[in-house]
N, C-alpha and C positions, 0 to 999 in steps of 0.2 A: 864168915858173915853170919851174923843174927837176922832171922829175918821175924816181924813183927808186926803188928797191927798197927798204923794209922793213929796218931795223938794230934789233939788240936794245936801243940805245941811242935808241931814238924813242918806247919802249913809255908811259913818263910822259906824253910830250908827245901821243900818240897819245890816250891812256885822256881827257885834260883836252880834247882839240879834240873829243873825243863827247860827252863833256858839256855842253862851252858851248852848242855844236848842236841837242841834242836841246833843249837848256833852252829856248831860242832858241824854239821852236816847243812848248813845252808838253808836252814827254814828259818823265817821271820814273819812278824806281823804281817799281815797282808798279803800272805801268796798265797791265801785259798783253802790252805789247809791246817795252817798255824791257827789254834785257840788256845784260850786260856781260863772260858769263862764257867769253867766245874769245879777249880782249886776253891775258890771260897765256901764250897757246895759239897766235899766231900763227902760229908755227915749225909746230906740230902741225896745225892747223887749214886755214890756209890754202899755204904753204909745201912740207911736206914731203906733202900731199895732192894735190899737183898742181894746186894753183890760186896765185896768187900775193898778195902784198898790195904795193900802192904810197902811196908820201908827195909832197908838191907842199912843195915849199921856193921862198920867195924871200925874199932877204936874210938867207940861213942861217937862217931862221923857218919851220918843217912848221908850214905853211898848209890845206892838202886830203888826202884819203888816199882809199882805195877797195882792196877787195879781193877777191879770184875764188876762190870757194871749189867745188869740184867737187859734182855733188848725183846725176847720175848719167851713165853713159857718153855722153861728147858733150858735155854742161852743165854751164854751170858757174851760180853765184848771185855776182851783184854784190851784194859785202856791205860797209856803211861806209862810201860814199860819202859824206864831207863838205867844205865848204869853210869856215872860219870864217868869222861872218859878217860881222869887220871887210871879208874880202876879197870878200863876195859879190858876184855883179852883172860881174863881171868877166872871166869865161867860165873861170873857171879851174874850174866844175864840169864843162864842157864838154870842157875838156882831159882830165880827170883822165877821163871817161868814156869816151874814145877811145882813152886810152891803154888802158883797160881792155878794150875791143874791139878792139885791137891788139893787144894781150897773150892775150887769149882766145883767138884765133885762132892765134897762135903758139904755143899750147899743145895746139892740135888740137879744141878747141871748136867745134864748128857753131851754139850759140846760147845763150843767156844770158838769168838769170829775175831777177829782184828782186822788192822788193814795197816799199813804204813808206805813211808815211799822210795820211789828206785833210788832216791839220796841214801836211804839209812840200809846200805848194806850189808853193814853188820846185822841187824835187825831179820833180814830177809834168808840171811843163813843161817841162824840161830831159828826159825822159823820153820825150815824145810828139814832142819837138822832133829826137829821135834815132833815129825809127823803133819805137820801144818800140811793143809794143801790149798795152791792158788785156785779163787775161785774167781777171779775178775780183774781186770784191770780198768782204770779211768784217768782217764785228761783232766786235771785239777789244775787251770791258769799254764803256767809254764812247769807244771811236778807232774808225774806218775803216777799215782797211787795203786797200790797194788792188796788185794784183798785176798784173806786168807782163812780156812776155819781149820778145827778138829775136832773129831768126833770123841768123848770122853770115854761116854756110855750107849750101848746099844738104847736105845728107846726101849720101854716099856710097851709089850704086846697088849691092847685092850681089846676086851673081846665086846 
């Protein structure tokens, strides 16, 4: 898997791999935790915000994506992490996840939040399998949610 920056020309193929995904595991419009309204907004949202967004291609096919969205000074939010699930199983969330904490850290990140739900179990182990640690849980409608960070970098000592 190539994995690469975010083209204006992925935005279709992007909005369809969140779909299949979410579908995949039971999340739809309207249970509370399903959105969609940052796909037209990448540029804005994650991008020019100082967080980044990436795609995983192989065989010229955007396969996984994942994106770093700043939430406050030092942090950023891994948002979008998917991999279809013709290609699950494969480690390519694995990658896509590292690249994210490679990327994070290059951006000057010391640690990194998500959250996802007790549906996406793959998600939750690929999570803990990386250092994540659960920081919360919440009752979203009839979902889970379960919240998670990791520390990158030690914080800077100021004196």
């Amino acid at each position: 898997m190539k994995i690469r920056r975010y083209r204006w020309s992925d935005l279709d193929t992007i909005v369809a791999l969140h779909q299949v995904c979410l579908a995949e595991v039971g999340l739809f419009p309207g249970d509370g935790v399903y959105y969609d309204d940052d796909f037209p907004r990448i540029h804005e949202v994650y991008l020019a915000s100082g967080g980044d967004f990436l795609v995983g291609e192989a065989g010229g096919r955007v396969m996984a994506m994942g994106g770093l969205k700043p939430v406050e000074p030092g942090v950023a939010e891994v948002c979008r992490l998917r991999v279809h699930p013709e290609f699950q199983g494969r480690g390519y969330g694995a990658a896509m996840l590292r690249a994210l904490e490679t990327r994070a850290v290059e951006l000057g990140f010391h640690s990194i939040r998500g959250d996802t739900t007790l549906n996406q179990g793959a998600a939750l182990t690929l999570y803990a399998r990386h250092g994540w640690r659960e920081t919360a849980r919440r009752r979203v409608g009839d979902l889970v949610v379960v919240y998670g960070e990791k520390r990158l970098l030690e914080q800077p000592v100021r004196n």
